[in-house]
TIGURO-314755 format. One record per residue: x, y, z of N, C-alpha, C, CB in turn. Coordinates in steps of 0.02 Angstrom, whole numbers, plus 50000, padded with zeros to 5 digits. Glycine has a CB too. Example, Ala and Ser with C-alpha at 12.3 -4.5 7.8 and 13.67 -1.06 7.14 Angstrom:
<recs>
506604971650390506154977550390506604983550390505654977650452/506424988850354506844994750357506455000250394507044997050286/
</recs>
This chain:
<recs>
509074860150763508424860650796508134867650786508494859050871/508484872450788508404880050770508134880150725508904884150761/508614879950663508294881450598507814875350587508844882450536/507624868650600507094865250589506464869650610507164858850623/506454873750680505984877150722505894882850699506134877850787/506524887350641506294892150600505954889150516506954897250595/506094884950497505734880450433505124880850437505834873150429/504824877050519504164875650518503644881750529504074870750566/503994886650537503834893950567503554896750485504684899150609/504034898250452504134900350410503534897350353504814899650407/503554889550346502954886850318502214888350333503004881150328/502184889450426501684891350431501334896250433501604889850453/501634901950421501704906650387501334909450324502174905850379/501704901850279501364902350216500854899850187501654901250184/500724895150260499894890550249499494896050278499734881750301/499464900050318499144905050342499024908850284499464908350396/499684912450247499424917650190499144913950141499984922350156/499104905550100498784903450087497794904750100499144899650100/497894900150155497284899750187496754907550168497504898850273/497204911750226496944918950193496704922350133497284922150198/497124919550084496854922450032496194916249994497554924649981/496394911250007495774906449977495114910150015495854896650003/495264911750086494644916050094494194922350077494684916850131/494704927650075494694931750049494534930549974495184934250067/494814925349927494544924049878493784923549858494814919849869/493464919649933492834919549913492124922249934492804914749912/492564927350003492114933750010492064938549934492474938750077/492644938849912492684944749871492144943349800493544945749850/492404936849774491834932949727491314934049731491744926949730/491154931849799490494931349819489834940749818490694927549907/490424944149847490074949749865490054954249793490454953449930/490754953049747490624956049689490074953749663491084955649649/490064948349629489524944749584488624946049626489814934749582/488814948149682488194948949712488034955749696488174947549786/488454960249683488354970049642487844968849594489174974449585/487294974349607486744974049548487034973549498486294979349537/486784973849436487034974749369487424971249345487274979449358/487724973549296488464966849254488664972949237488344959149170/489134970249183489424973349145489034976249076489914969449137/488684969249052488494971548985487914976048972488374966348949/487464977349004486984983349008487374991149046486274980249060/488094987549073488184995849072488624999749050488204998249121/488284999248967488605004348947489435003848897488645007549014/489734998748927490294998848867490194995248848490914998948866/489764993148802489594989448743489074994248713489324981848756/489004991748658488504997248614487834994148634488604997348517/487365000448643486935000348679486224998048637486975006648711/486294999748563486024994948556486054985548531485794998248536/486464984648558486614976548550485904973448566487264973148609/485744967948525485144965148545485324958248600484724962948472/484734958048631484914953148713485044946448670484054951848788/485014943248634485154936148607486174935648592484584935348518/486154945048583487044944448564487324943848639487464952748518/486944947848689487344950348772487464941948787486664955848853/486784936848800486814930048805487324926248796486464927748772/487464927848709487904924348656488764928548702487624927948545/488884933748725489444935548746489444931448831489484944248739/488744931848869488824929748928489184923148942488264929748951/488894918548862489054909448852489744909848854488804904948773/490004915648812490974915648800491174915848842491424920548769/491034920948893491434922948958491304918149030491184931048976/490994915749013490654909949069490304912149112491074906049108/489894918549090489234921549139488664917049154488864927849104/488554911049106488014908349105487994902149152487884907149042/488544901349197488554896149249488344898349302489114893249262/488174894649354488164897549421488924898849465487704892449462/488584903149502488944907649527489604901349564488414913249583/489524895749597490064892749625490534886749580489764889949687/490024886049512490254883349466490954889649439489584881349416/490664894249418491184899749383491724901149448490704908149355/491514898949518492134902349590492714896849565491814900449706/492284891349557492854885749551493314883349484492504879749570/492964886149421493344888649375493834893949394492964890749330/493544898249405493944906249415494544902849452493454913749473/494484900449504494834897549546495284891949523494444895749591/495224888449483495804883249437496154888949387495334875749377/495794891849359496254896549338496874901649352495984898849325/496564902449410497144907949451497724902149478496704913249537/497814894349480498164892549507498514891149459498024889249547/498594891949395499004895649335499214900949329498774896049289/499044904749366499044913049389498834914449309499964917449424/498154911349306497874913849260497324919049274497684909149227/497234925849266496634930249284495964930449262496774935549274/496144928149191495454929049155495704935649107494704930849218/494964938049075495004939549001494624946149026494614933748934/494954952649024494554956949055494014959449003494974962449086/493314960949026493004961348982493034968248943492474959349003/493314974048955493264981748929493724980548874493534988448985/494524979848882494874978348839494844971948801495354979148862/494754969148815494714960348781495564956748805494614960548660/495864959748829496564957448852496714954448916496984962648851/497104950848923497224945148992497234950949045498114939448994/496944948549124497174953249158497654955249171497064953249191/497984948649170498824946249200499154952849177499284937949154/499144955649095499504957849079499214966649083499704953949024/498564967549088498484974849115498734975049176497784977549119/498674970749221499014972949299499624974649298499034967649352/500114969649266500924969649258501004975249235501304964349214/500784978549155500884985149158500924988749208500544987549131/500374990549229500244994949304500574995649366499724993149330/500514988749394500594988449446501644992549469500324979949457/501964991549432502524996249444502385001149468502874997949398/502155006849435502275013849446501685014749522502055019149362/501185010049536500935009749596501335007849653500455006249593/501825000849655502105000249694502985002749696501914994649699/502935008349640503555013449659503235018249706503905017849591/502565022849676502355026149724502335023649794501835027749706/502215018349811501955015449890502765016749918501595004749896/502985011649882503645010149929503995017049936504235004149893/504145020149886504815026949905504375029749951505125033849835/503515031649941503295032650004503335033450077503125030650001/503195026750086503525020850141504025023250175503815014350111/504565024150121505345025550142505305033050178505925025750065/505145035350143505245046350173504765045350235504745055450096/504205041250236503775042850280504165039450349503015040150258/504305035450335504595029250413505235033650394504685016750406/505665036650364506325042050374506345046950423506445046050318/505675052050386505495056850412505055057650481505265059050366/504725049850478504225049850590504925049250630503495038650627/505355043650586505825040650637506095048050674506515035250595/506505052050635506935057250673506355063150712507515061450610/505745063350658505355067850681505155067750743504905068250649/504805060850772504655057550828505145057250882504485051550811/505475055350880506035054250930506385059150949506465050250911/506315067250908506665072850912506075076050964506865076650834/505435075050953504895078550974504825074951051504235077650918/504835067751067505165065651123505615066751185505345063251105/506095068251131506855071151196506885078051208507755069951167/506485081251177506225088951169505575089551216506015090951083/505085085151248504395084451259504635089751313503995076551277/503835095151284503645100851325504015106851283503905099851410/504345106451253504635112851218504155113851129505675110951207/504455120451117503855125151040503985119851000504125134650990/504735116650978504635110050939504165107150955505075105550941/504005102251006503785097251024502955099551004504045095451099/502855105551024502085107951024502035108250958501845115051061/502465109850912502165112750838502335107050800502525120350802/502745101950816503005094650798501945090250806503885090750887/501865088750861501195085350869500625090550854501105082250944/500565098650857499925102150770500165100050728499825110850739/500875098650683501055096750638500625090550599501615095850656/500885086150648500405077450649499785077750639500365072950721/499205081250711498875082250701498375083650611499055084950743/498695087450612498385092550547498435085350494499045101450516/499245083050492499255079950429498825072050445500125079250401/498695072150487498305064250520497645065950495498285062550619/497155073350516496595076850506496425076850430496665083650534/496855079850413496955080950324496645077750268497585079350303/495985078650247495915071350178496435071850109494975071750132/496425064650111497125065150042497085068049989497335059150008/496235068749970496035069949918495875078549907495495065349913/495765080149969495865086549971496835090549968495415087850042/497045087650007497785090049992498115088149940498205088450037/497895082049915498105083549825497505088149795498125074949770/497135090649793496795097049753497175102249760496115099249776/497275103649843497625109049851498105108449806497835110149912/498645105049833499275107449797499325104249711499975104449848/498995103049695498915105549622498705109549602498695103149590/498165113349644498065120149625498615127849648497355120849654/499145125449700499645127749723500255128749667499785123549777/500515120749670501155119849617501285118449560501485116649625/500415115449527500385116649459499915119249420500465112249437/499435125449459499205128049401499295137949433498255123849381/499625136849488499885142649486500265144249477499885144949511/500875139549505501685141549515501905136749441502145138149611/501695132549415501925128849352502305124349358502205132049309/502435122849455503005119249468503025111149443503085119749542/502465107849444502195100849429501915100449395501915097649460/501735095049329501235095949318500795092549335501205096749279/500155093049295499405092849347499475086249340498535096349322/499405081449294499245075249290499715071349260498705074549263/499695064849230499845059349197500615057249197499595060249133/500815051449194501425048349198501915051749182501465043349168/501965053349130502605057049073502295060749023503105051349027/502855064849010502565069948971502475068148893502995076148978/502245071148852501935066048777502625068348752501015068748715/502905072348748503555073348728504225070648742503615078048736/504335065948811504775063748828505255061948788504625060448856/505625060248805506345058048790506415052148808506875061548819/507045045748766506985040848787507815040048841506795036048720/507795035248875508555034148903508425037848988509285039348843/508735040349003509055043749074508315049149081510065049049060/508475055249026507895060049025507085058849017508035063948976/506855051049021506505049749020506045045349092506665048648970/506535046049132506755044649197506645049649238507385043049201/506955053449217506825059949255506295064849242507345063649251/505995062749174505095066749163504595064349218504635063949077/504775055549220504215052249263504405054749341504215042849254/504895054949355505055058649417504715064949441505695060149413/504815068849379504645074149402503765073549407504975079849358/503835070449360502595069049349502655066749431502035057749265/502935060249462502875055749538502865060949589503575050149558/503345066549581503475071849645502815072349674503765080049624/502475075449639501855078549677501365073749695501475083749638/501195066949678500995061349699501155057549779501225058049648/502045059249768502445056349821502145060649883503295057149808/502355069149864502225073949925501565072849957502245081449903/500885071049905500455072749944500275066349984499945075949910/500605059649972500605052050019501085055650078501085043249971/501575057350063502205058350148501425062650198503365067950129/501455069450160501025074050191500725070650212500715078550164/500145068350186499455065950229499685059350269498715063850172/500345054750281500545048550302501045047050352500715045750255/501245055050385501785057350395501585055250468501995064450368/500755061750504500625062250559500455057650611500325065350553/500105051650560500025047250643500825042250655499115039650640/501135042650604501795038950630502235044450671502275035550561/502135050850651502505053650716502075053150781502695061650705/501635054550790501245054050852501465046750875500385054950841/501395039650834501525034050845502225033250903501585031450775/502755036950849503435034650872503575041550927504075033550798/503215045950936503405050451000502875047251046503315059650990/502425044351043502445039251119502675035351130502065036351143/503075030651095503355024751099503945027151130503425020851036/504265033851109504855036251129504715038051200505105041851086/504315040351233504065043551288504065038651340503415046451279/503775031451318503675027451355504525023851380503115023251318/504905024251312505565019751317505855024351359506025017751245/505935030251376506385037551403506065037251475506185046651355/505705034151483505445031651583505645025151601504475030751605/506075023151558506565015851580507025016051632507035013351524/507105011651672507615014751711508525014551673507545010351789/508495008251635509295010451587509085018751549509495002551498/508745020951549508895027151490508935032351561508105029451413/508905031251620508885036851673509825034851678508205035351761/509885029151687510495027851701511305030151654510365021051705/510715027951596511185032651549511305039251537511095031851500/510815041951542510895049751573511235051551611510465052351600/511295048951666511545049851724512385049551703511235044151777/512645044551652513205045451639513595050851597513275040851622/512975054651569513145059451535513145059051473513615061251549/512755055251445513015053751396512425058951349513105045151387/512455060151264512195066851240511395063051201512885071751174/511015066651199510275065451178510425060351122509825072551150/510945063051075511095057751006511325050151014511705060850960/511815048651060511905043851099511715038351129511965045251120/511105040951164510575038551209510075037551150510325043951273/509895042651091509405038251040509775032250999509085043550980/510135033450997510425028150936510625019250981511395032950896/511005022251041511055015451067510435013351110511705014851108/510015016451145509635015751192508755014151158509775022551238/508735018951128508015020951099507745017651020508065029551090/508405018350993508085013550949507955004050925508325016350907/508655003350970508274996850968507724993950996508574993250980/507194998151037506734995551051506264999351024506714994151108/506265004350980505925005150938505695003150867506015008350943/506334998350859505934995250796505564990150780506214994350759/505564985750840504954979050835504124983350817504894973650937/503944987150859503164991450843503254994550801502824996250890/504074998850754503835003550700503904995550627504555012950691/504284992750661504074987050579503224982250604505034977750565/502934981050639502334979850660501884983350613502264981550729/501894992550628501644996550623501514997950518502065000950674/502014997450501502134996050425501904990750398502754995650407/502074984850435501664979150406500884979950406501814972850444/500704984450439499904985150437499654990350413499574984950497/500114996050388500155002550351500085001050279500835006450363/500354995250281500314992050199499604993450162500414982950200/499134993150180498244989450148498404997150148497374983750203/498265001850175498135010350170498495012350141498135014850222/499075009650118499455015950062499245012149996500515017150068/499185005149984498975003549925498145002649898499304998049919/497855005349950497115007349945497175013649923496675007050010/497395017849985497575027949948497685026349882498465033649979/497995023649831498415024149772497575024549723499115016049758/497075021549741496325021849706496285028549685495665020049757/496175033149750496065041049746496615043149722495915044849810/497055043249724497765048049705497845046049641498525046849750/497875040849609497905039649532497455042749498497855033249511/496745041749530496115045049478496275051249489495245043849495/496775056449538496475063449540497135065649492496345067849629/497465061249490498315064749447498365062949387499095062149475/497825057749373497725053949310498285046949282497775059949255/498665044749329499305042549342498925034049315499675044549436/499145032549254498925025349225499415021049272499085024149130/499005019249339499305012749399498575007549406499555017049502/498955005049456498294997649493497715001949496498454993349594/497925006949553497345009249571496815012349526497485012949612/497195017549450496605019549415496425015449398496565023349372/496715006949375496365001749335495714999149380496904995449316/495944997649445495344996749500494825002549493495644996949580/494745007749492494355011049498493825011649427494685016349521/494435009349363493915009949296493765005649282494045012249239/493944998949329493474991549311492944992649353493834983549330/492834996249428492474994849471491675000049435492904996849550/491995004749379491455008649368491145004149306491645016849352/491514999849266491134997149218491064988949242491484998549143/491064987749314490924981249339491274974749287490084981049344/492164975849273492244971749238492574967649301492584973649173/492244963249304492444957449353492924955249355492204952749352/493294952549322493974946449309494364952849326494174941449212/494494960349306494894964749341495064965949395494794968249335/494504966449420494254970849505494484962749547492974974249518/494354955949516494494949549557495254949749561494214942249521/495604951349499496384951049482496744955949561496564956149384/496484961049532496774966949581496624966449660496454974149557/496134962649668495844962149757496444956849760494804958349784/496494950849733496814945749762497674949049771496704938549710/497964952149703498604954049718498814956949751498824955749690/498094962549793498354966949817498354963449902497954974049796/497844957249900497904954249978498404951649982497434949350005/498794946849925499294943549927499854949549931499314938649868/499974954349930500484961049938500404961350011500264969049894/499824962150027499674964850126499914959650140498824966150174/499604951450138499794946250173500834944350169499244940050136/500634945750129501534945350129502064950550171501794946650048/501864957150156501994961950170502064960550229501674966250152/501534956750293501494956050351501724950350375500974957050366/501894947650342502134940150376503034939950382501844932750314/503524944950323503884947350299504184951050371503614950550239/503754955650391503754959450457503934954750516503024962850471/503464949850525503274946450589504044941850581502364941550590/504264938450520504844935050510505374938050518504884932550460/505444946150517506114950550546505984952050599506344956850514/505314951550640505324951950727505604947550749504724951750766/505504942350737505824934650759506564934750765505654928450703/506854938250695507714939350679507894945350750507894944250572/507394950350768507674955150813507334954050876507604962350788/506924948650877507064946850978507594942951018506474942151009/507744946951048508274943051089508194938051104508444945051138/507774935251146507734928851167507874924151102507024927751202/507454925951030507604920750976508424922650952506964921550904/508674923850974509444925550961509854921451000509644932950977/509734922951066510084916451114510024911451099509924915251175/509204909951103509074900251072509554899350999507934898051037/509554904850962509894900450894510764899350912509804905950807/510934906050944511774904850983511854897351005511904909951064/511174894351039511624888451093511694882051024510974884451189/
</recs>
Protein backbone atom coordinates (compact mmCIF):
# COMPACT_ATOMS: atom_id res chain seq x y z
CA UNK A 1 0.00 0.00 0.00
CA UNK A 2 3.12 2.26 0.75
CA UNK A 3 4.97 1.93 -2.15
CA UNK A 4 1.63 1.83 -4.38
CA UNK A 5 1.05 5.50 -2.39
CA UNK A 6 4.79 6.34 -3.24
CA UNK A 7 4.26 5.17 -7.26
CA UNK A 8 1.31 7.36 -7.54
CA UNK A 9 3.22 10.25 -5.87
CA UNK A 10 6.03 9.94 -7.82
CA UNK A 11 3.93 9.82 -11.27
CA UNK A 12 2.33 12.77 -10.24
CA UNK A 13 5.05 14.38 -10.01
CA UNK A 14 5.86 13.73 -13.44
CA UNK A 15 2.49 14.75 -14.93
CA UNK A 16 3.01 18.01 -13.14
CA UNK A 17 6.69 18.49 -14.66
CA UNK A 18 5.07 17.40 -17.85
CA UNK A 19 2.18 19.68 -17.73
CA UNK A 20 4.65 22.53 -16.74
CA UNK A 21 6.73 22.45 -19.30
CA UNK A 22 3.98 22.02 -22.19
CA UNK A 23 3.22 25.37 -20.63
CA UNK A 24 6.05 26.99 -20.36
CA UNK A 25 6.52 25.64 -23.85
CA UNK A 26 3.97 27.90 -25.07
CA UNK A 27 4.45 31.10 -23.21
CA UNK A 28 8.00 30.98 -24.35
CA UNK A 29 6.97 30.34 -28.25
CA UNK A 30 4.62 32.59 -28.01
CA UNK A 31 6.51 35.63 -26.46
CA UNK A 32 9.71 34.85 -28.53
CA UNK A 33 8.15 34.80 -31.97
CA UNK A 34 6.29 37.88 -30.76
CA UNK A 35 10.26 39.88 -30.47
CA UNK A 36 10.39 42.49 -33.25
CA UNK A 37 12.58 41.43 -35.94
CA UNK A 38 13.84 37.81 -37.08
CA UNK A 39 16.75 36.67 -37.64
CA UNK A 40 17.31 37.30 -41.27
CA UNK A 41 17.49 41.14 -41.49
CA UNK A 42 19.74 41.01 -38.57
CA UNK A 43 22.63 40.90 -39.76
CA UNK A 44 24.13 37.30 -39.94
CA UNK A 45 23.39 36.79 -43.24
CA UNK A 46 24.89 38.92 -45.89
CA UNK A 47 23.32 41.98 -46.00
CA UNK A 48 22.97 42.28 -49.20
CA UNK A 49 20.82 39.14 -49.94
CA UNK A 50 17.89 40.04 -52.04
CA UNK A 51 14.21 39.63 -50.18
CA UNK A 52 12.99 36.81 -52.79
CA UNK A 53 16.31 34.69 -51.31
CA UNK A 54 15.34 35.73 -47.19
CA UNK A 55 11.52 34.26 -48.39
CA UNK A 56 13.17 31.31 -50.25
CA UNK A 57 15.26 30.59 -46.68
CA UNK A 58 12.00 31.56 -44.54
CA UNK A 59 9.98 28.49 -46.87
CA UNK A 60 13.11 26.04 -45.63
CA UNK A 61 12.99 26.82 -42.13
CA UNK A 62 9.26 26.90 -41.78
CA UNK A 63 9.01 30.77 -41.15
CA UNK A 64 6.31 30.96 -43.62
CA UNK A 65 3.52 29.22 -41.50
CA UNK A 66 1.62 30.65 -38.87
CA UNK A 67 2.73 31.05 -35.77
CA UNK A 68 0.51 27.91 -34.05
CA UNK A 69 0.91 25.87 -37.13
CA UNK A 70 5.00 26.07 -36.67
CA UNK A 71 4.11 25.70 -32.19
CA UNK A 72 2.69 22.45 -33.23
CA UNK A 73 5.36 21.35 -35.56
CA UNK A 74 8.08 22.67 -33.27
CA UNK A 75 6.23 20.75 -30.80
CA UNK A 76 6.09 17.10 -32.67
CA UNK A 77 9.47 17.62 -33.09
CA UNK A 78 10.76 18.03 -29.69
CA UNK A 79 8.82 14.83 -28.80
CA UNK A 80 11.77 13.22 -30.74
CA UNK A 81 13.83 15.43 -28.72
CA UNK A 82 14.23 16.87 -31.87
CA UNK A 83 15.32 20.84 -31.55
CA UNK A 84 15.41 22.03 -34.84
CA UNK A 85 18.15 23.41 -37.18
CA UNK A 86 19.78 26.39 -35.59
CA UNK A 87 19.79 29.03 -37.92
CA UNK A 88 23.59 30.87 -37.30
CA UNK A 89 25.41 27.60 -37.59
CA UNK A 90 23.21 25.48 -39.83
CA UNK A 91 23.69 22.52 -37.16
CA UNK A 92 21.02 20.57 -34.99
CA UNK A 93 20.48 22.25 -31.74
CA UNK A 94 20.47 19.01 -30.02
CA UNK A 95 24.02 18.87 -30.70
CA UNK A 96 25.27 22.64 -29.96
CA UNK A 97 23.57 22.29 -26.52
CA UNK A 98 25.19 18.76 -25.69
CA UNK A 99 28.47 20.30 -26.44
CA UNK A 100 27.86 23.03 -23.97
CA UNK A 101 25.76 22.25 -21.66
CA UNK A 102 28.63 20.16 -19.48
CA UNK A 103 31.00 22.67 -18.57
CA UNK A 104 27.68 24.85 -17.51
CA UNK A 105 26.31 22.26 -15.43
CA UNK A 106 29.89 21.44 -13.89
CA UNK A 107 30.06 25.09 -13.09
CA UNK A 108 26.42 25.06 -11.32
CA UNK A 109 26.73 21.95 -9.48
CA UNK A 110 30.49 22.06 -7.79
CA UNK A 111 28.99 25.47 -7.14
CA UNK A 112 26.04 24.25 -5.37
CA UNK A 113 28.33 21.97 -3.45
CA UNK A 114 31.00 24.71 -1.71
CA UNK A 115 28.10 27.01 -1.45
CA UNK A 116 25.45 24.61 0.67
CA UNK A 117 29.26 23.30 2.37
CA UNK A 118 30.34 26.52 3.18
CA UNK A 119 26.37 28.33 4.58
CA UNK A 120 25.93 24.94 6.23
CA UNK A 121 29.00 25.33 8.87
CA UNK A 122 29.10 29.09 8.25
CA UNK A 123 25.45 29.52 9.44
CA UNK A 124 25.15 27.37 12.18
CA UNK A 125 28.64 28.52 13.60
CA UNK A 126 27.29 32.20 13.41
CA UNK A 127 24.10 30.81 15.35
CA UNK A 128 25.66 29.13 18.43
CA UNK A 129 28.01 32.12 18.53
CA UNK A 130 24.81 34.79 18.13
CA UNK A 131 25.90 38.17 19.57
CA UNK A 132 29.64 37.64 19.42
CA UNK A 133 32.58 39.65 16.51
CA UNK A 134 32.06 36.24 14.56
CA UNK A 135 28.57 36.36 14.43
CA UNK A 136 28.64 40.29 13.57
CA UNK A 137 31.33 40.02 10.84
CA UNK A 138 29.79 36.39 9.78
CA UNK A 139 26.10 38.38 8.76
CA UNK A 140 28.48 41.98 7.04
CA UNK A 141 30.01 39.06 5.48
CA UNK A 142 26.48 37.81 3.89
CA UNK A 143 25.32 40.97 3.69
CA UNK A 144 27.98 42.36 1.31
CA UNK A 145 28.08 39.06 -0.67
CA UNK A 146 24.01 39.01 -0.98
CA UNK A 147 24.50 43.12 -1.96
CA UNK A 148 27.28 42.34 -4.43
CA UNK A 149 26.44 42.26 -8.41
CA UNK A 150 27.96 39.11 -10.00
CA UNK A 151 28.98 40.91 -12.74
CA UNK A 152 30.74 43.36 -10.98
CA UNK A 153 32.73 40.86 -8.68
CA UNK A 154 33.76 38.94 -11.60
CA UNK A 155 35.33 42.31 -13.13
CA UNK A 156 36.84 42.84 -10.02
CA UNK A 157 38.61 39.87 -9.53
CA UNK A 158 39.79 39.53 -12.91
CA UNK A 159 41.18 42.61 -12.71
CA UNK A 160 42.68 41.43 -9.18
CA UNK A 161 43.94 37.72 -10.11
CA UNK A 162 44.38 37.93 -13.64
CA UNK A 163 45.62 40.91 -14.96
CA UNK A 164 47.53 41.93 -12.01
CA UNK A 165 48.66 39.10 -9.99
CA UNK A 166 48.63 36.58 -13.29
CA UNK A 167 46.99 34.19 -10.98
CA UNK A 168 43.95 33.11 -13.51
CA UNK A 169 43.52 33.60 -16.53
CA UNK A 170 41.15 36.18 -17.89
CA UNK A 171 38.99 34.11 -20.07
CA UNK A 172 38.12 30.91 -22.09
CA UNK A 173 37.87 27.16 -21.34
CA UNK A 174 41.47 25.87 -21.85
CA UNK A 175 44.39 27.08 -22.79
CA UNK A 176 45.22 26.84 -26.85
CA UNK A 177 48.24 25.00 -25.77
CA UNK A 178 46.87 22.34 -23.60
CA UNK A 179 47.80 19.06 -23.19
CA UNK A 180 45.85 16.01 -23.75
CA UNK A 181 45.06 13.22 -20.80
CA UNK A 182 45.17 14.23 -16.89
CA UNK A 183 47.06 17.81 -17.74
CA UNK A 184 44.37 18.72 -19.69
CA UNK A 185 42.03 18.41 -16.83
CA UNK A 186 43.77 20.35 -14.84
CA UNK A 187 44.19 23.50 -17.51
CA UNK A 188 40.24 23.52 -17.53
CA UNK A 189 40.35 23.56 -13.78
CA UNK A 190 42.44 26.01 -13.43
CA UNK A 191 40.43 28.37 -16.48
CA UNK A 192 36.78 27.09 -13.88
CA UNK A 193 38.60 28.49 -10.55
CA UNK A 194 37.82 31.94 -11.05
CA UNK A 195 34.32 31.31 -12.52
CA UNK A 196 33.60 28.94 -9.48
CA UNK A 197 34.95 31.77 -6.85
CA UNK A 198 33.02 34.45 -8.18
CA UNK A 199 29.34 32.03 -8.09
CA UNK A 200 30.35 30.79 -4.09
CA UNK A 201 31.20 34.67 -3.44
CA UNK A 202 28.23 36.30 -4.72
CA UNK A 203 25.87 32.80 -3.61
CA UNK A 204 27.32 32.27 -0.40
CA UNK A 205 25.36 35.30 1.62
CA UNK A 206 21.75 34.78 1.57
CA UNK A 207 22.21 30.97 2.41
CA UNK A 208 24.14 31.96 5.40
CA UNK A 209 21.68 34.50 6.58
CA UNK A 210 19.07 31.65 5.46
CA UNK A 211 20.55 28.85 7.67
CA UNK A 212 21.56 31.28 10.77
CA UNK A 213 17.84 31.88 11.20
CA UNK A 214 16.71 28.66 10.78
CA UNK A 215 19.41 27.82 13.34
CA UNK A 216 18.17 30.53 15.76
CA UNK A 217 14.78 29.48 15.52
CA UNK A 218 15.69 25.46 16.09
CA UNK A 219 18.16 26.65 19.38
CA UNK A 220 14.62 28.10 21.20
CA UNK A 221 13.31 24.47 21.16
CA UNK A 222 12.75 23.20 24.22
CA UNK A 223 14.85 19.60 23.39
CA UNK A 224 17.96 21.83 22.45
CA UNK A 225 17.51 23.72 26.10
CA UNK A 226 17.30 20.24 27.45
CA UNK A 227 20.18 19.15 25.82
CA UNK A 228 22.21 21.75 27.02
CA UNK A 229 21.25 21.32 30.14
CA UNK A 230 22.93 17.88 29.93
CA UNK A 231 26.02 19.24 29.01
CA UNK A 232 26.47 18.22 26.20
CA UNK A 233 29.27 20.47 23.68
CA UNK A 234 28.01 23.04 20.83
CA UNK A 235 29.34 20.19 18.19
CA UNK A 236 27.06 17.64 19.61
CA UNK A 237 23.98 19.49 19.93
CA UNK A 238 24.64 20.62 16.04
CA UNK A 239 25.10 17.43 14.59
CA UNK A 240 22.44 15.44 16.55
CA UNK A 241 19.95 18.18 17.40
CA UNK A 242 20.26 20.95 14.71
CA UNK A 243 20.75 19.39 11.79
CA UNK A 244 18.24 17.17 11.23
CA UNK A 245 15.86 19.72 11.17
CA UNK A 246 17.70 21.70 9.16
CA UNK A 247 17.69 19.96 6.17
CA UNK A 248 14.05 19.69 4.93
CA UNK A 249 14.23 24.00 4.24
CA UNK A 250 18.06 23.84 3.20
CA UNK A 251 17.06 21.03 0.36
CA UNK A 252 13.64 23.18 -0.29
CA UNK A 253 15.89 26.12 -0.49
CA UNK A 254 18.26 24.53 -3.41
CA UNK A 255 15.54 23.18 -5.20
CA UNK A 256 14.55 26.76 -5.87
CA UNK A 257 18.24 28.11 -6.01
CA UNK A 258 18.37 26.02 -9.06
CA UNK A 259 16.68 28.73 -11.93
CA UNK A 260 19.45 31.49 -10.36
CA UNK A 261 22.53 29.68 -10.64
CA UNK A 262 21.68 28.43 -14.15
CA UNK A 263 20.41 31.86 -15.23
CA UNK A 264 23.83 33.61 -13.49
CA UNK A 265 25.80 31.16 -15.92
CA UNK A 266 24.28 33.89 -19.03
CA UNK A 267 26.48 36.74 -17.41
CA UNK A 268 29.44 34.78 -16.14
CA UNK A 269 30.09 32.89 -19.43
CA UNK A 270 29.85 36.12 -21.60
CA UNK A 271 32.27 37.99 -19.10
CA UNK A 272 35.02 34.92 -18.93
CA UNK A 273 34.30 34.00 -22.44
CA UNK A 274 33.68 30.32 -21.20
CA UNK A 275 32.01 28.41 -24.57
CA UNK A 276 28.68 26.98 -22.10
CA UNK A 277 24.63 27.11 -22.36
CA UNK A 278 24.70 30.27 -21.19
CA UNK A 279 27.15 32.06 -23.82
CA UNK A 280 25.14 30.00 -26.48
CA UNK A 281 21.82 31.63 -24.94
CA UNK A 282 23.08 34.87 -24.97
CA UNK A 283 24.58 34.63 -28.81
CA UNK A 284 21.33 33.19 -30.09
CA UNK A 285 19.30 35.76 -28.10
CA UNK A 286 21.50 38.60 -29.89
CA UNK A 287 21.04 37.14 -33.41
CA UNK A 288 17.28 36.03 -32.56
CA UNK A 289 18.07 32.45 -33.65
CA UNK A 290 14.96 30.87 -32.45
CA UNK A 291 15.12 27.01 -32.51
CA UNK A 292 18.30 27.89 -30.00
CA UNK A 293 16.98 30.25 -27.45
CA UNK A 294 13.51 27.53 -27.69
CA UNK A 295 16.15 24.48 -27.16
CA UNK A 296 17.85 26.14 -24.16
CA UNK A 297 14.51 27.70 -22.35
CA UNK A 298 12.90 24.25 -22.42
CA UNK A 299 16.16 22.29 -21.04
CA UNK A 300 16.83 24.61 -18.79
CA UNK A 301 12.90 24.41 -17.28
CA UNK A 302 13.08 20.76 -17.57
CA UNK A 303 16.60 21.04 -15.23
CA UNK A 304 14.53 23.48 -12.56
CA UNK A 305 11.42 21.25 -12.82
CA UNK A 306 13.25 18.26 -12.06
CA UNK A 307 15.70 19.70 -9.93
CA UNK A 308 12.54 20.47 -7.71
CA UNK A 309 10.51 17.67 -7.71
CA UNK A 310 13.89 15.51 -6.99
CA UNK A 311 13.95 17.77 -3.69
CA UNK A 312 10.26 17.48 -2.72
CA UNK A 313 10.76 13.36 -3.35
CA UNK A 314 13.80 13.37 -0.65
CA UNK A 315 11.47 15.47 1.76
CA UNK A 316 9.02 12.75 1.67
CA UNK A 317 12.20 10.05 2.30
CA UNK A 318 13.13 12.52 5.50
CA UNK A 319 9.68 13.12 7.21
CA UNK A 320 9.07 11.22 9.91
CA UNK A 321 5.69 10.65 9.86
CA UNK A 322 6.32 9.16 6.03
CA UNK A 323 8.81 6.81 7.71
CA UNK A 324 6.47 5.31 10.30
CA UNK A 325 3.61 4.79 7.66
CA UNK A 326 6.18 2.84 5.45
CA UNK A 327 7.58 0.78 8.88
CA UNK A 328 3.90 -0.52 9.56
Amino acid sequence: MIRSRGIKTALGKFLYLFCMLLIISVLSFAVINAAPNNFFPGGEINPDIRPEDIERMKIVYGLDKGLVERYFSWLLALARLDFGISFSSGKSVQSEIVSRIGVTMAISLISMFVIFAVSLWWGIRSALKQGSIFDRISKQAALISYAFPSFYLALLLIMVFSVWLGVFPIGSLESASAKTGIWRLFDIAWHLALPIIVVVLGGFGSFVLYIRALTIDILKSDYIFFAQARGLSDKIVARRYVLPNLYPPIITILGLSLPSVIGGSVILESIFSINGMGLLFYQSALSRDYPVIMGILIIGAFLTLLGNIIADLVLMRLNPYFKREAAR
